[in-house]
Every structure is written in C-alpha cells, then in structure tokens.
C-alpha positions in Angstrom: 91.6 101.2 38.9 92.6 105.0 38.9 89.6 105.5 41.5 90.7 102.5 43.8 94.8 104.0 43.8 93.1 107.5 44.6 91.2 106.1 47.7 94.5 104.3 48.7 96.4 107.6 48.7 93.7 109.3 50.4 93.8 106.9 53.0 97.3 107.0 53.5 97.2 110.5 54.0 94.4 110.6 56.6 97.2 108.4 58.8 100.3 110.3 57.7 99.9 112.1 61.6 101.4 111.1 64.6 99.8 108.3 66.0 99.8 108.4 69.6 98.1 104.9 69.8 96.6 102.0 68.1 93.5 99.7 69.7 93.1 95.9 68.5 89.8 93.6 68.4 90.5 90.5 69.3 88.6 87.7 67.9 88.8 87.8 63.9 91.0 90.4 63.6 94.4 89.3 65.5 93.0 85.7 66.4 90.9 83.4 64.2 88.3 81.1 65.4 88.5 77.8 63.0 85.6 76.8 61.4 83.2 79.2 63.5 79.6 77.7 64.2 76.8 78.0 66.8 77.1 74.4 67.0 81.2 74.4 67.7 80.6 77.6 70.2 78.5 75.7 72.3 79.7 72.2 72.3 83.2 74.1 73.3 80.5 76.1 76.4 78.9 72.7 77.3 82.5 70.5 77.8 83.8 73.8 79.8 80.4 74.3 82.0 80.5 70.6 82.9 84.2 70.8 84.1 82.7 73.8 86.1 80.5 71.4 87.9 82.9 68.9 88.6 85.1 71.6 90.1 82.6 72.8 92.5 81.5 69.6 93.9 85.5 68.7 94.2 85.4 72.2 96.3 82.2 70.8 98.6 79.8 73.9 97.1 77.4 70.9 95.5 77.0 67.2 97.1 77.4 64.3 94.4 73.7 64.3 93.1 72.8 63.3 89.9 69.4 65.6 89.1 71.5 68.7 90.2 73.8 68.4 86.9 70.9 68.9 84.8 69.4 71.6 86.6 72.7 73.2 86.8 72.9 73.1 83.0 69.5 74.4 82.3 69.5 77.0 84.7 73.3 78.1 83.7 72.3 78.0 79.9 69.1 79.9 80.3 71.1 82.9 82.8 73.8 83.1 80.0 71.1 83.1 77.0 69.2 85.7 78.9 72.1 87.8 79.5 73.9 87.6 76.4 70.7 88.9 74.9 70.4 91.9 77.2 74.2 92.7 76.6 73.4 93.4 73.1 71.0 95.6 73.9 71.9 97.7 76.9 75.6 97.3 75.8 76.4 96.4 79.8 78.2 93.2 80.1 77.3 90.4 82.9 80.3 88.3 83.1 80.3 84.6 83.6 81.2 85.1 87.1 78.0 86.9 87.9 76.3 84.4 85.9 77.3 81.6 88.4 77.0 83.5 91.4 73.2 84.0 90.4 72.6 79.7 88.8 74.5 79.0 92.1 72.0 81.1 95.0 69.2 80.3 92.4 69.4 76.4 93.2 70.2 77.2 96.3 66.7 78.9 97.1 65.1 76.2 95.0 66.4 73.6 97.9 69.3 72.0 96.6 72.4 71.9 99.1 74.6 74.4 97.8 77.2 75.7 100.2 77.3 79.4 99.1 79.8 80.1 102.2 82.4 78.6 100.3 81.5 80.5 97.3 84.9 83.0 97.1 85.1 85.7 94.4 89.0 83.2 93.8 86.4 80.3 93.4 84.5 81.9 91.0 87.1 83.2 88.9 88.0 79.6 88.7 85.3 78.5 87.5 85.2 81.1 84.5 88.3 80.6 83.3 87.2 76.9 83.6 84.1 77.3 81.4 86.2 78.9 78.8 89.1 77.0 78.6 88.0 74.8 75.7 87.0 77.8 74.0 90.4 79.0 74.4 92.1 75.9 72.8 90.0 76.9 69.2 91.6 80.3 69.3 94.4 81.2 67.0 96.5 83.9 65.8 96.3 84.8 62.7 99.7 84.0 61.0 100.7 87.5 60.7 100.1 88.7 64.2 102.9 88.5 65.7 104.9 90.4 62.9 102.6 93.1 63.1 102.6 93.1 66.5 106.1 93.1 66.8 106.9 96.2 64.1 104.4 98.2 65.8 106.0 97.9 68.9 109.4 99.3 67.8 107.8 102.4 67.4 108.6 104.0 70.9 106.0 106.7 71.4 102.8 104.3 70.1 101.1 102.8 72.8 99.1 99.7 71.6 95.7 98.6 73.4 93.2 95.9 73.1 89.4 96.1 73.3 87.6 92.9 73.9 83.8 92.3 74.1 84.1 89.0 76.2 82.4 88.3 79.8 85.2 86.6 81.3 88.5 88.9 81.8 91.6 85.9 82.7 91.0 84.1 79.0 91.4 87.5 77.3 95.0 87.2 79.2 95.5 83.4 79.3 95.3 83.3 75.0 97.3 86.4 74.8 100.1 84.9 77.2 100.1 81.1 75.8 100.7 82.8 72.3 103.3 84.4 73.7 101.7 87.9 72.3 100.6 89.7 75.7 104.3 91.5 76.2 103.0 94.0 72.9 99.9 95.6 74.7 100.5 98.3 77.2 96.9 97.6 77.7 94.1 94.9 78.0 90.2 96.0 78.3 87.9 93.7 78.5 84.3 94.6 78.6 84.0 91.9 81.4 86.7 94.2 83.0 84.6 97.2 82.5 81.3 96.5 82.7 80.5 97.9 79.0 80.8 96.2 75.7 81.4 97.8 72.2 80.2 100.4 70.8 79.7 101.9 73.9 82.4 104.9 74.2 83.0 104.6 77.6 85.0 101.7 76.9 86.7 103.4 74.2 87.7 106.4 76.4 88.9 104.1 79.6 91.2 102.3 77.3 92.8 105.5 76.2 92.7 106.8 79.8 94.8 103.7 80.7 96.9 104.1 77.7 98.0 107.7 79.4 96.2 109.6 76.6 93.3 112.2 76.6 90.3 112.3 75.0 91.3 115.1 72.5 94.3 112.3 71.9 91.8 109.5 70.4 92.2 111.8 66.5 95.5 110.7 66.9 94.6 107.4 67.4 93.8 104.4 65.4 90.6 101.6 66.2 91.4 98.1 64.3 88.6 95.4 64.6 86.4 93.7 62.1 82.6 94.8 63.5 80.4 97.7 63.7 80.8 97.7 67.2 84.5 98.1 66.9 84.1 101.2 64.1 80.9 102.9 65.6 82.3 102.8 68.8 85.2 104.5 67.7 84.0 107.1 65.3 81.8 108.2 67.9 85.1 109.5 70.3 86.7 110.6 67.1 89.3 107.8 66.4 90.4 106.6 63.1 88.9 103.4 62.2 90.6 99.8 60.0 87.9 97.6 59.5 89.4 94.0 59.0 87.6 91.9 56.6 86.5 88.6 58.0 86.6 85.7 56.2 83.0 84.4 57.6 80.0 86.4 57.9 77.7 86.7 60.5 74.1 86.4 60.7 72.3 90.0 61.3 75.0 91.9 60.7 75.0 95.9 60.8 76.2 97.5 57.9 78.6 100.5 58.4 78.4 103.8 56.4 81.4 105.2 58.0 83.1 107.8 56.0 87.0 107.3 55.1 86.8 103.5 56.2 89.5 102.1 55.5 89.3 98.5 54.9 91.9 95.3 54.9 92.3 91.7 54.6 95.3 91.2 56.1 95.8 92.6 59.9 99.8 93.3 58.6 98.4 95.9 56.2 98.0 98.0 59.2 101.4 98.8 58.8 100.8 100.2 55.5 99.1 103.6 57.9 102.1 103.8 60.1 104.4 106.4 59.1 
C-alpha cells in the first residue's frame, strides 16, 4: 500500500510542469468498440465494402454484372489483408482510398469494364467513408469523455491533439462530430492523413508541429493511448506517456517496459496529472 501511494506521488510530480499539450488515442481510450471481435470487424468491413460497390455502379464506374461482385470482394479483401500486414511492419499506412484505386485498375486490366475516367479523388473519398460507416455506428465514447474533454479544454494555454492509426481520414472526423466531441481538438492526425502510423515519431512530431509547438516542447507534453504504439512512439520524442488500461486484450500484444508509466482505468483520471 505505502509503495503503491509512493508511485502515485511520484507520478504526480513528474506532471506537476506546465503542460503545453496533451495527445489522445482514439479507439479504447476515448471511444470503446462494444464487444470487439475479428468476426464483428469484419462483418461491419463486408456490409460497408458491398455498399461501396453498389455506389460505384450507381456512379457508372462498374456495369450491373453479377461475377464482378465477387471478384471485387476477393480482390478488395486480399489488397486490404496484404496491406494491413505491411502497415505493421513498415509503419507506412495505405489508406482505403489507395486500396480501391488499385482493386479498381486491377479489374480493369483483368478485362472487366470499369470506367476509371470517372474515377475522382471526391469519388473515392466516398467510397471510404462508405466502407467505414458501419464501422462507425459500433464506436462509442466512453462515458467520461466528454467531461474530460470538456475540463481539459478550460485550460487556455493546453492545446489538445489526437493521434489515430486508421487508413481512412473523414471517419476519424465524422465520429468525432456526430458525438458532438470534435470542437475540443485543436488538432486531428490521422496516419491515413500522414502517411505514418504509430510508433513512428514522425507522426508524433507533425502533430506537435500542427499544435504550434516544438520539438523540445513534446517534455512538456503528455501522450494518452492504450498501446505500445501510442507509448513507444512517444517516449521516443520525449513525451510523457498515460497508458489506458483496456478492458479487452489483444492477441500478440507487445509488452511495454517504459519507465515512470503511468497507468489508468478511467480516461477522467487524466485529470488527476493536470495541475
């Protein structure tokens, strides 16, 4: 008990500077995912790919044939899989725009009819935020978001960011906005945005460029998210770090042997580091 109250103080004091800014996750540490499966992430991918398809033959990019669905699907799936997989291990990010673009010239050159002249960079945008949109309807904020949210932002000279490894920018926006939660950012990254995902510290250091701070600023700064790739990535430009405890935990998971973690259940105990 006496060692656990030490480690509190000592954490308090680490944060007792002036914070200059604070960077959120977003999924599992401000918004909760119910029930999270590989089974309910990709039934929510499936609906929104073939509303995709049904928007691009309403825009006369593909004729009304019926073997062009199901190559569609298996090419889309296997560019995504494929992708997804070298994001994790180059740390670049191939968002689900590029990933039509390619299914799309890809059928093309295999001899289906696809009118890539009507193929607009406002098209595929559409289509993304398309694909995603049933995976938007499962996100949630946590229940004490938006007070945390809220008291942070009454502190005038914090600027508050958001870091987001997700390959399609708009949906990043679209659940921050429908919750009614996008006015509290001064800034939204999105690796899709950027072309990096997390732990890269590129990312890291654009956000606190757009923020208006320097890099000798990010000491002054505090990284919350619920990953490695939210605290490596940070350590590694010199921010603090809040590690969020998730609730559900995910297959080959890295552990993190960060010094002075400090670790919450609750994203309001943030405020508990605010002086």
């Amino acid at each position: 008990m006496l060692r656990d109250s030490l480690k509190f103080t000592l954490s308090i004091n680490i944060f007792r500077m002036k914070l200059k800014g604070i960077i959120f996750d977003f999924g599992f540490t401000l918004f909760s995912f119910e029930d999270p499966s590989v089974e309910k992430y990709f039934d929510c991918f499936n609906r929104g790919l073939l509303k995709s398809i049904e928007l691009l033959k309403d825009k006369s990019v593909l004729k009304e044939e019926d073997e062009i669905d199901q190559d569609f699907i298996n090419a889309f799936n296997r560019k995504r899989a494929n992708s997804f997989k070298l994001a994790m291990k180059t740390k670049e990010e191939f968002p689900t725009t590029l990933i039509f673009k390619t299914v799309l010239t890809f059928l093309k050159e295999k001899g289906y009819n696809v009118k890539c002249d009507n193929l607009k960079d406002e098209l595929l945008e559409e289509m993304a935020e398309i694909y995603h949109s049933c995976e938007e309807s499962e996100w949630k904020p946590f229940s004490e978001t938006k007070m945390t949210l809220e008291a942070l932002s009454r502190f005038s000279d914090l600027k508050i960011g958001l870091i987001s490894n997700h390959p399609n920018h708009k949906t990043i926006n679209n659940m921050l906005k429908s919750n009614n939660l996008r006015k509290y950012f001064d800034v939204i990254v999105t690796s899709a945005e950027f072309g990096k995902r997390k732990p890269n510290p590129d990312i890291f250091l654009y956000t606190l460029s757009k923020m208006g701070l320097e890099v000798n600023d990010a000491k002054d700064c505090i990284m919350v998210g619920d990953e490695a790739a939210d605290a490596v990535g940070a350590n590694r430009v010199g921010m603090q770090i809040i590690l969020k405890k998730r609730e559900y935990e995910f297959p080959y998971e890295r552990e993190i042997t960060i010094p002075n973690l400090i670790v919450i259940k609750s994203i309001n105990e943030v405020l508990n580091y605010i002086s």
